[in-house]
C-alpha positions in Angstrom: 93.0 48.8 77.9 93.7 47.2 74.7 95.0 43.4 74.1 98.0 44.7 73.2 98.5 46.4 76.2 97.7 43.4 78.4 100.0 41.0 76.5 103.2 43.8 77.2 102.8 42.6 80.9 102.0 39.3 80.4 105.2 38.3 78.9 108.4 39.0 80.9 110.7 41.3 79.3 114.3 41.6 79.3 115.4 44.5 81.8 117.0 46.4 78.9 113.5 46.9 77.3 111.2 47.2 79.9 111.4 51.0 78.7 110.3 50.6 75.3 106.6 49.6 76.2 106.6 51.9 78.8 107.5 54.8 75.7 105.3 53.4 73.5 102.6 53.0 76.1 103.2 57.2 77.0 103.5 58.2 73.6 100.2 56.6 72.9 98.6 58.7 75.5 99.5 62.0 74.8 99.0 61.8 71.2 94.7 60.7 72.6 95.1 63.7 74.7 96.9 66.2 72.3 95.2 69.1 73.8 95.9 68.8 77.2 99.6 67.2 76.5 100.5 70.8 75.2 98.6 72.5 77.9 100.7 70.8 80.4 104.0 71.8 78.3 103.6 75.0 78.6 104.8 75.6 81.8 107.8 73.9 81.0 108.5 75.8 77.2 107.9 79.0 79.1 110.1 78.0 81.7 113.3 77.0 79.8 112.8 79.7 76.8 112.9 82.2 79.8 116.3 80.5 80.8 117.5 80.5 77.5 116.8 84.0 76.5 117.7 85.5 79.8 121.3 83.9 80.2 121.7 85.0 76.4 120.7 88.7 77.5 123.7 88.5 80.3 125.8 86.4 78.0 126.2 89.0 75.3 126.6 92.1 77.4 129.0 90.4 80.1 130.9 89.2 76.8 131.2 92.6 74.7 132.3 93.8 78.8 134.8 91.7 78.9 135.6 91.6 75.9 136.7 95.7 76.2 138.9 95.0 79.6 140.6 92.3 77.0 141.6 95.1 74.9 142.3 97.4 77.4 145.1 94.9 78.1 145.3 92.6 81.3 149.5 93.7 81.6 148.3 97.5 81.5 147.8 100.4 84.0 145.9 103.3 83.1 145.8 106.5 85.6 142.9 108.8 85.0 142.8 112.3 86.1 139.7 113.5 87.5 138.5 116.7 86.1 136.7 119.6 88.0 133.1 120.9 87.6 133.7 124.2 86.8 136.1 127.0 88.0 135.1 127.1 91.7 135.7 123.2 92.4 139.0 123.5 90.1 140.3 126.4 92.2 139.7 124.4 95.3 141.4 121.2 94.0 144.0 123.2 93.2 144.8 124.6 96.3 145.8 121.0 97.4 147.2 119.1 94.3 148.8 120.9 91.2 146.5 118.4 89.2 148.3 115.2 86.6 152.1 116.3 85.2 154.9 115.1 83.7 156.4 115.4 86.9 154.2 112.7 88.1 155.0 110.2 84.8 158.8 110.6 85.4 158.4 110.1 89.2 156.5 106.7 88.7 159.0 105.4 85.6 161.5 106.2 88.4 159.6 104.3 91.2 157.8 101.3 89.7 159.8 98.1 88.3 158.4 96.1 85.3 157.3 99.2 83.2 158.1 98.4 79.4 156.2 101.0 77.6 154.8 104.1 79.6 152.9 107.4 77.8 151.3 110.4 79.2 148.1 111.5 77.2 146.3 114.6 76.8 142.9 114.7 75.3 141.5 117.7 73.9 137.6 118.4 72.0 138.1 121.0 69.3 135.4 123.7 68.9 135.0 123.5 64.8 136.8 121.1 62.5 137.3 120.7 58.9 135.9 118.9 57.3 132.5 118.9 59.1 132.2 115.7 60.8 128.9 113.9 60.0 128.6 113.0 63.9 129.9 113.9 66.9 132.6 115.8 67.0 136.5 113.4 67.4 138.2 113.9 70.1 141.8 114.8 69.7 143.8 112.0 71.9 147.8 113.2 72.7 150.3 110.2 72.8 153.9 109.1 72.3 154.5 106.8 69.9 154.1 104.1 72.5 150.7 104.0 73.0 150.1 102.0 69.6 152.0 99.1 70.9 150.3 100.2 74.5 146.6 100.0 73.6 147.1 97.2 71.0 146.2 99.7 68.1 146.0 98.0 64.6 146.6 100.3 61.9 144.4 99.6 58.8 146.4 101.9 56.8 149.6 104.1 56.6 151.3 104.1 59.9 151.7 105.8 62.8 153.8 108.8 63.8 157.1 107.8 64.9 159.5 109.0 67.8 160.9 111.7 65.5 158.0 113.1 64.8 157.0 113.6 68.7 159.8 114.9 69.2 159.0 117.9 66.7 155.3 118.0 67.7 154.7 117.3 64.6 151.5 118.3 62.6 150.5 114.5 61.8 147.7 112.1 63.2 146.0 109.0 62.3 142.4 108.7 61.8 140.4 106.2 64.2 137.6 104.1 62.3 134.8 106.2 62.9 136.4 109.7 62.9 137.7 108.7 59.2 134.0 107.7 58.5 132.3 111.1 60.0 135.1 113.3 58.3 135.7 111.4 54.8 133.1 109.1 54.0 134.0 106.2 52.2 136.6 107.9 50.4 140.4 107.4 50.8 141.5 110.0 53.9 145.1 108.6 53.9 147.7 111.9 53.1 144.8 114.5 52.9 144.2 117.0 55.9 142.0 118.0 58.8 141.7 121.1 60.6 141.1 121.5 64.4 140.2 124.9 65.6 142.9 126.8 63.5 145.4 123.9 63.0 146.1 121.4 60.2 146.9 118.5 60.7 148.3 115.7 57.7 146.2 112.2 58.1 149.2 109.1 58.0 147.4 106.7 59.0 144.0 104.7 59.8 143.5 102.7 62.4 141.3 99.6 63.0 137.8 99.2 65.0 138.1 99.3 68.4 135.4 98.0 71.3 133.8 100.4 73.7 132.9 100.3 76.9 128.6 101.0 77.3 128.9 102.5 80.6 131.1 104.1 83.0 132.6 101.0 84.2 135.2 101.8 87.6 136.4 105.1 86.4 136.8 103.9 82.6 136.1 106.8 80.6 133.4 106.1 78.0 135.0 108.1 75.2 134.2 106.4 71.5 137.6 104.8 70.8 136.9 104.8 67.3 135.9 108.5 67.2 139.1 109.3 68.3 142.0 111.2 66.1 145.9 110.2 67.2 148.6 112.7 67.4 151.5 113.7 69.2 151.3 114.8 72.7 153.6 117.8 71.9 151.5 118.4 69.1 148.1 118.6 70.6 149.4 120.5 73.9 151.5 123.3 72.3 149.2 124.0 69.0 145.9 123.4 70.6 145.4 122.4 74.7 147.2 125.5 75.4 144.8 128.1 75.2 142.6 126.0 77.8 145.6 124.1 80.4 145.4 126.6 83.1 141.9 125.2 83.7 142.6 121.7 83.1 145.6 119.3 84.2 148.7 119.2 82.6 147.9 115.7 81.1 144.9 114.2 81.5 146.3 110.5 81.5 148.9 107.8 81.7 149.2 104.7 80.5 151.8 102.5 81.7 152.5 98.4 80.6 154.4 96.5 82.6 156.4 93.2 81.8 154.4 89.6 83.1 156.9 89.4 85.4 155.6 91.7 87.7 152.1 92.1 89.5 150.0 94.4 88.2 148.2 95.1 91.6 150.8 95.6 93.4 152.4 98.1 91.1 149.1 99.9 90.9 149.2 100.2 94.6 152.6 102.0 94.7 150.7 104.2 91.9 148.5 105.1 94.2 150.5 105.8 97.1 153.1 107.8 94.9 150.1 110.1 93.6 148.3 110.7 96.8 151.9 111.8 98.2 152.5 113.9 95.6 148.4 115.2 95.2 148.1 115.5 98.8 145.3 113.3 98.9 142.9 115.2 96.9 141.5 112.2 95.2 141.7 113.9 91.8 142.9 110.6 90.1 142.0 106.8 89.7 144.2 104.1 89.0 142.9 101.7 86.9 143.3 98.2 86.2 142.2 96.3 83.8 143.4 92.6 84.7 141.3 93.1 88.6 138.1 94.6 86.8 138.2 91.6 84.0 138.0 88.8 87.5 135.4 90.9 88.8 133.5 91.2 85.9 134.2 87.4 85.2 132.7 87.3 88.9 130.0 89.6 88.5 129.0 87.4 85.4 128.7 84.4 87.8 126.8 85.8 90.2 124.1 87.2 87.0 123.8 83.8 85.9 122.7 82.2 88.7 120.2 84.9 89.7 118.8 84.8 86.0 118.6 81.2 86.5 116.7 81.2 89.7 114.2 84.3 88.7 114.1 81.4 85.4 113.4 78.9 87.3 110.2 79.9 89.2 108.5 79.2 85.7 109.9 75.8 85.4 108.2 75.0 89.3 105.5 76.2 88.0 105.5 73.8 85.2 106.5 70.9 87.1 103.3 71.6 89.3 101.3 71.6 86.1 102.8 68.1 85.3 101.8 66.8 88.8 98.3 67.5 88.7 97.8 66.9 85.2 99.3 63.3 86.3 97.6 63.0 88.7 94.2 63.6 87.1 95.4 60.9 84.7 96.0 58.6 87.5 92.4 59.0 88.6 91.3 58.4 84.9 92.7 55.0 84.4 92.6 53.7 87.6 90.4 50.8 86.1 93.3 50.8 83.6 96.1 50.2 86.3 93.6 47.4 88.0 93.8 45.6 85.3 96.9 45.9 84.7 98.1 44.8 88.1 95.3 41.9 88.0 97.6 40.2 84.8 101.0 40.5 86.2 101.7 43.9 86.2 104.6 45.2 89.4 104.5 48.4 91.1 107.5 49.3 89.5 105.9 48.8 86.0 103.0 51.1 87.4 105.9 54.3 88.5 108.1 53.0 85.3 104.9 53.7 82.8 103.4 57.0 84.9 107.4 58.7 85.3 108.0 57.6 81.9 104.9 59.9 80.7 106.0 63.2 82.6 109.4 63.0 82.0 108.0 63.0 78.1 106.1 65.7 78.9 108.8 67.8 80.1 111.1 66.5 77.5 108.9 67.4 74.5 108.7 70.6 75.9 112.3 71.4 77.1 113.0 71.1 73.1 110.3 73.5 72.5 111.2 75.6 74.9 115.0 75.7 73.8 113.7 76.3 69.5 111.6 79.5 71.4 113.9 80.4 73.7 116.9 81.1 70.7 114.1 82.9 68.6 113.6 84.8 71.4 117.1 85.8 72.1 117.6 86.5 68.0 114.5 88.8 68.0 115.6 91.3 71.3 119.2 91.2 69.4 117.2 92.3 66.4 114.7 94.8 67.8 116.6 96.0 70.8 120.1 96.2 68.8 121.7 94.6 71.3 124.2 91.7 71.7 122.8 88.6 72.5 125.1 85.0 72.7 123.2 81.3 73.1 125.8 79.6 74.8 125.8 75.7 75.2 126.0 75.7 78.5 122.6 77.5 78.9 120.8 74.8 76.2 122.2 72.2 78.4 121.0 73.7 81.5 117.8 74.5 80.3 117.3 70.9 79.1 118.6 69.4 82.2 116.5 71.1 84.6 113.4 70.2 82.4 113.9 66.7 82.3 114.9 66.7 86.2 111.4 68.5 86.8 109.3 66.3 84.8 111.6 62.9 86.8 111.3 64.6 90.4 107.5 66.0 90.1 106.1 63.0 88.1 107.5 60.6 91.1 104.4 61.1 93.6 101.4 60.5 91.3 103.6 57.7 89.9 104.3 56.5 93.2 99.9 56.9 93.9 99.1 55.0 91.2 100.9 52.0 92.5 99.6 51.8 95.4 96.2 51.9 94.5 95.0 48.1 95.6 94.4 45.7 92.3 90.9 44.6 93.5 89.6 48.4 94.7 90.9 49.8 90.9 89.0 47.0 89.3 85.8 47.9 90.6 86.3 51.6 89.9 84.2 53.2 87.3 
């Protein structure tokens, strides 16, 4: 122990900065024990870049989720009709429910208050299409004009096709993002034409990017929304769906949006009960809404958090372990140290002030570590894995928190140790 040293306890310091030679003092002694200092830290940047990357895993995927339910549209009801495996299984839903119809849309707008906006749909997957897509083949989606205002489409450019044009099932769609990019290219598709299995259709309009779903989420379908081509319901049903619609459902879908003033769940319930009336129970439908998935994804997201912290945090006890017995080593090693100290002055508390002071530095020098590797962690799986990762503040917080509270709550006992040790007993130790 060095004058210096002595002459910090020897002279009474104000209680504000009784922690600044307690910091200097613990500074000193991890940079004379560099190697062991970031031995002990290890635990602790392991610990909290496990956090950090983790809750950025959940973050990006719950977000890109939720996200998609956004768009979906929190005042919206979307009825999906379940379609059969194969003749057989058709046949035998059949004999109990003649499937989704018009009759079923027109019996709901009759039934259900609040409904603004309301379209049936019928999607339809042409065999060959000119030009050749460069992917997977676009589907063909039937709609009023309502669904634009409905699913919240933005159109890039052109527009889109307008009641009259329903009316006459006319011969006219718009282009999603990446059905214009598989069938054109980056050249201009607006007023040029397609051809589905026989029929031409005239491109009016483009519409913007649109999230989707990555897995079947509660009877959401996982269809690309951007590989999608628009047209009109009478347009895809008469010219192309009808070849095929004695082995599929009239319509295939409804989407209904209702005004804020009335609740979304309990319309979808008398969707339900109207349908399974009029399907006989078959359960060849879903009803779908996208305001009660968002609170339990929101939920669901909760729940993921605080698992991934826990599984997280096994690395941090592990850590603060580490910090006890590497303190505890130390107290051993300068017991002749903390004689001496207590031999010129020195309290207990300055004893657990200068020991706590060192592991919580410990722990803090390698929470910051740990945060700086846990975000170049979460940017490399974003970059190799492709997929969406989000660093929130609330999970660099966290992660610093918890470090600093493990390096307070497990550097207490060999703090606590040393100042007990009796002044005359540490002075003879060797």
């Amino acid at each position: 122990m060095t004058a210096t040293h002595v002459s910090m306890v020897s002279r009474p310091l104000p209680r504000r900065g009784l922690w600044l030679p307690d910091l200097h003092l613990a500074l000193e002694n991890l940079r004379q024990r560099k190697l062991r200092s970031l031995l002990t830290m290890l635990g602790m940047i392991f610990g909290v870049a496990a956090v950090i990357s983790m809750l950025s895993i959940g973050a990006g995927a719950q977000k890109q989720e939720m996200t998609y339910l956004e768009q979906l549209g929190v005042q919206n009801l979307l009825i999906e009709a379940k379609e059969a495996d194969g003749y057989q299984a058709f046949s035998k839903i059949r004999k109990i429910s003649p499937g989704l119809t018009f009759a079923d849309l027109r019996l709901i707008r009759a039934s259900v208050e609040g409904i603004e906006l309301s379209t049936a749909r019928k999607r339809y997957t042409p065999i060959k299409m000119i030009p050749k897509p460069a992917g997977a083949m676009p589907a063909l989606y039937g709609v009023d004009p309502e669904y634009r205002q409905i699913a919240n489409l933005h159109i890039m450019a052109g527009r889109f096709f307008d009641a009259d044009e329903s009316a006459r099932s006319a011969p006219v769609c718009v282009l999603g993002e990446g059905a214009k990019a598989s069938l054109f290219g980056p050249t201009d598709a607006l007023g040029r034409y397609i051809k589905a299995d026989g029929q031409w259709y005239h491109v009016i309009g483009i519409a913007g990017p649109q999230l989707t779903g990555a897995t079947h989420l509660s009877g959401v379908p996982t269809q690309d929304l951007n590989n999608v081509i628009y047209a009109p319901l009478g347009s895809v049903i008469y010219r192309l769906a009808s070849a095929t619609s004695q082995y599929h459902d009239e319509i295939d879908g409804i989407y209904l949006h209702l005004d804020k003033k009335h609740e979304i769940t309990s319309a979808a319930e008398i969707v339900r009960g109207i349908l399974n009336a009029t399907h006989h129970n078959a359960g060849d439908f879903s009803v779908i809404v996208p305001a009660a998935l968002l609170a339990q994804q929101q939920n669901t997201r909760r729940i993921f958090n605080v698992v991934m912290v826990a599984i997280a945090s096994i690395s941090l006890l592990v850590g603060g372990i580490g910090i006890m017995n590497i303190m505890l080593a130390s107290v051993l090693e300068r017991t002749h140290e903390i004689g001496v100290r207590r031999a010129v002055g020195a309290r207990r508390s300055d004893i657990i002030r200068q020991f706590v002071t060192e592991s919580v530095l410990i722990s803090l020098v390698g929470g910051l570590i740990g945060i700086a590797c846990g975000f170049g962690i979460s940017r490399l799986i974003a970059w190799l894995a492709a997929w969406s990762t989000i660093v929130t503040v609330t999970s660099i917080l966290l992660a610093f928190v918890v470090s600093v509270s493990v390096g307070l709550i497990f550097g207490i006992y060999p703090a606590t140790k040393a100042a007990r040790l009796d002044p005359v007993e540490a002075l003879r130790y060797e």
